[in-house]
VOSE-591188 format. One record per residue: x, y, z of N, C-alpha, C in turn; residue in one letter; residue number from 1. Coordinates in steps of 0.2 Angstrom, whole numbers, plus 2048, in hexadecimal, padded with zeros to 3 digits. Example, Ala and Ser with C-alpha at 12.3 -4.5 7.8 and 13.67 -1.06 7.14 Angstrom:
<atoms>
 n.px n.py n.pz ca.px ca.py ca.pz c.px c.py c.pz r   k
  842  7E4  827   83E   7EA   827  842  7F0  827 A   1
  840  7F5  823   844   7FB   824  840  800  827 S   2
</atoms>
This chain:
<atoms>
 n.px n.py n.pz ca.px ca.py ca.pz c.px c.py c.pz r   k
  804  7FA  800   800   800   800  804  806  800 X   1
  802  80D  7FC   805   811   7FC  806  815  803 X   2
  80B  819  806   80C   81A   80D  80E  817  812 X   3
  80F  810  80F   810   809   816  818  80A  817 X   4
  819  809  81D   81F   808   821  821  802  81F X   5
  827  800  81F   82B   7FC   81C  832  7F9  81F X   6
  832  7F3  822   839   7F3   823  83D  7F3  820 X   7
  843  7F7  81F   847   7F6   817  84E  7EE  819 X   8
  850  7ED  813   857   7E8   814  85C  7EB  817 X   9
  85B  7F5  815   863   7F6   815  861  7FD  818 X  10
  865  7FF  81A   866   807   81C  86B  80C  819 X  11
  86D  812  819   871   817   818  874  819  81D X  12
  87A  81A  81D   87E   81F   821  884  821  820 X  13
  885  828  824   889   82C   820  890  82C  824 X  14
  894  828  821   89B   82A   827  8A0  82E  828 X  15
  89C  835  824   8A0   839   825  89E  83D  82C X  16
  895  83C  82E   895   83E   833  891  83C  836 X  17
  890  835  836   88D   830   839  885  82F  839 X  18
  882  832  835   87C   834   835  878  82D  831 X  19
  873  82A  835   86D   825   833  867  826  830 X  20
  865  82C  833   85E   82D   830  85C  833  82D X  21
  860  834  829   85C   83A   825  861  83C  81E X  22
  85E  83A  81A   861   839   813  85C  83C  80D X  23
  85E  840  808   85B   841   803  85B  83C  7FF X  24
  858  836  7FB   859   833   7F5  856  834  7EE X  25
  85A  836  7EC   858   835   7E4  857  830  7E1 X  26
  850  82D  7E0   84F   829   7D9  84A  82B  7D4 X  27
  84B  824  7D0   847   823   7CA  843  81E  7CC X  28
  83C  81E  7CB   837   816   7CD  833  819  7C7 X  29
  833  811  7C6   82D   80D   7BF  826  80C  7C4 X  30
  822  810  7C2   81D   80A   7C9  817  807  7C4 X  31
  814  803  7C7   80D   802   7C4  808  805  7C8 X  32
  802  80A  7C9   7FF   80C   7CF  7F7  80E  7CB X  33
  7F4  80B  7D1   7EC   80A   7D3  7E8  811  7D4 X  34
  7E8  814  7CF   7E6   81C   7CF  7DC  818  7D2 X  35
  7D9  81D  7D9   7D3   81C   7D8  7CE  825  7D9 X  36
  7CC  827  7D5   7CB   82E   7D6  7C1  82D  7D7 X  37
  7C0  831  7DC   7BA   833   7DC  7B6  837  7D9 X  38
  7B0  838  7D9   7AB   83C   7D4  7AD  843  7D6 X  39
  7AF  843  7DA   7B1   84B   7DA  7B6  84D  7D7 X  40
  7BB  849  7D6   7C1   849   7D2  7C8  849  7D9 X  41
  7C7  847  7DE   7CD   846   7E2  7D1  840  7DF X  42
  7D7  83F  7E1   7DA   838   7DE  7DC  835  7E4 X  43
  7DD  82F  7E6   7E2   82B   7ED  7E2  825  7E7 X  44
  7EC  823  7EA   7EE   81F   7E6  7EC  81C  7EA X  45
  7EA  814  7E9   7E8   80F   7EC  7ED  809  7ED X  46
  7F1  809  7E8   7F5   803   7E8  7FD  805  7E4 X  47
  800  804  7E4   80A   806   7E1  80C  7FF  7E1 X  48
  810  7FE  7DD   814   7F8   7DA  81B  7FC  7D6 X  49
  81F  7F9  7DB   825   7FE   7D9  828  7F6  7D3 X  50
  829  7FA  7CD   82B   7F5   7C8  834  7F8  7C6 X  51
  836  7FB  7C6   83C   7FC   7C7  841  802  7CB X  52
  846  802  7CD   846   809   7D2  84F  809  7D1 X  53
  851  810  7CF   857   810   7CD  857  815  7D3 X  54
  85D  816  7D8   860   81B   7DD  866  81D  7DA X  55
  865  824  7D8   86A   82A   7D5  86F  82B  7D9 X  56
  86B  82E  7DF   870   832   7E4  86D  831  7E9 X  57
  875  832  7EE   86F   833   7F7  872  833  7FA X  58
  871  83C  7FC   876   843   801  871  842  808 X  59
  878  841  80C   877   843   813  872  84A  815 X  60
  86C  848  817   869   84F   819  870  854  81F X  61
  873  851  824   875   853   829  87A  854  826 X  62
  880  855  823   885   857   821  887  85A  817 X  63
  882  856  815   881   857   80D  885  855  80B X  64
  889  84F  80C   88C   84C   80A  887  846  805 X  65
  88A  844  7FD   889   83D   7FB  890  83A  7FA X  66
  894  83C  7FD   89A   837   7FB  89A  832  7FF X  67
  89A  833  807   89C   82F   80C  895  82C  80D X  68
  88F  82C  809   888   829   80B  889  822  808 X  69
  887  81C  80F   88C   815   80C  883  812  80C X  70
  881  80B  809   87B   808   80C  880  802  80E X  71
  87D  801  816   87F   7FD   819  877  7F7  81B X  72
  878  7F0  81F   874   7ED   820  870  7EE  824 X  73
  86A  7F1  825   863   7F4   829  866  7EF  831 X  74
  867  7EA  832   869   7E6   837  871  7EA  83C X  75
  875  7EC  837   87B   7EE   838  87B  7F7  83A X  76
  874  7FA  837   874   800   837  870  800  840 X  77
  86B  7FC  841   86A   7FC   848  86F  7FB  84E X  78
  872  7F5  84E   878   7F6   851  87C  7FB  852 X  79
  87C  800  84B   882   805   84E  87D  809  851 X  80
  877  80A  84F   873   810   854  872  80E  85C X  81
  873  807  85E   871   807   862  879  806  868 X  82
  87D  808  863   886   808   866  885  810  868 X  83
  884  814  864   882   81B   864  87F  81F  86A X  84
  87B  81A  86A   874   81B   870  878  81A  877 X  85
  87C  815  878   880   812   87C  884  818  883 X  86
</atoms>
């Protein structure tokens, strides 16, 4: 469903200033999607199918760095937050 929270495989961060959660991404997505429009003419997408998804770029919000922004393993990115929190 369109808006659903999602656990990802992977996460980003940024080693140049250690930042986890907040990233601009640039893509490209191919979707398939369930346009349902009402008589008054509002639209709610109902349904998305992402059919293909190129990621361009992805600048650290916190520093603006993309150089140092790595994708690490969603499992490995909790770990270090919780070394952090420590």
């Amino acid at each position: 469903m369109v808006g659903e929270e999602r656990l990802p495989t992977f996460r980003y961060r940024c080693s140049q200033c250690g930042n986890l959660t907040r990233f601009d991404v640039f893509s490209t997505k191919r979707v398939r999607a369930y346009y349902h429009y009402t008589l008054g003419g509002s639209l709610r997408v109902e349904e998305e199918e992402v059919l293909a998804e190129e990621v361009e770029r992805v600048v650290c919000r916190w520093c603006g760095s993309s150089q140092a922004v790595e994708s690490i393993e969603a499992l490995e990115a909790e770990v270090a937050s919780e070394q952090e929190g420590a």
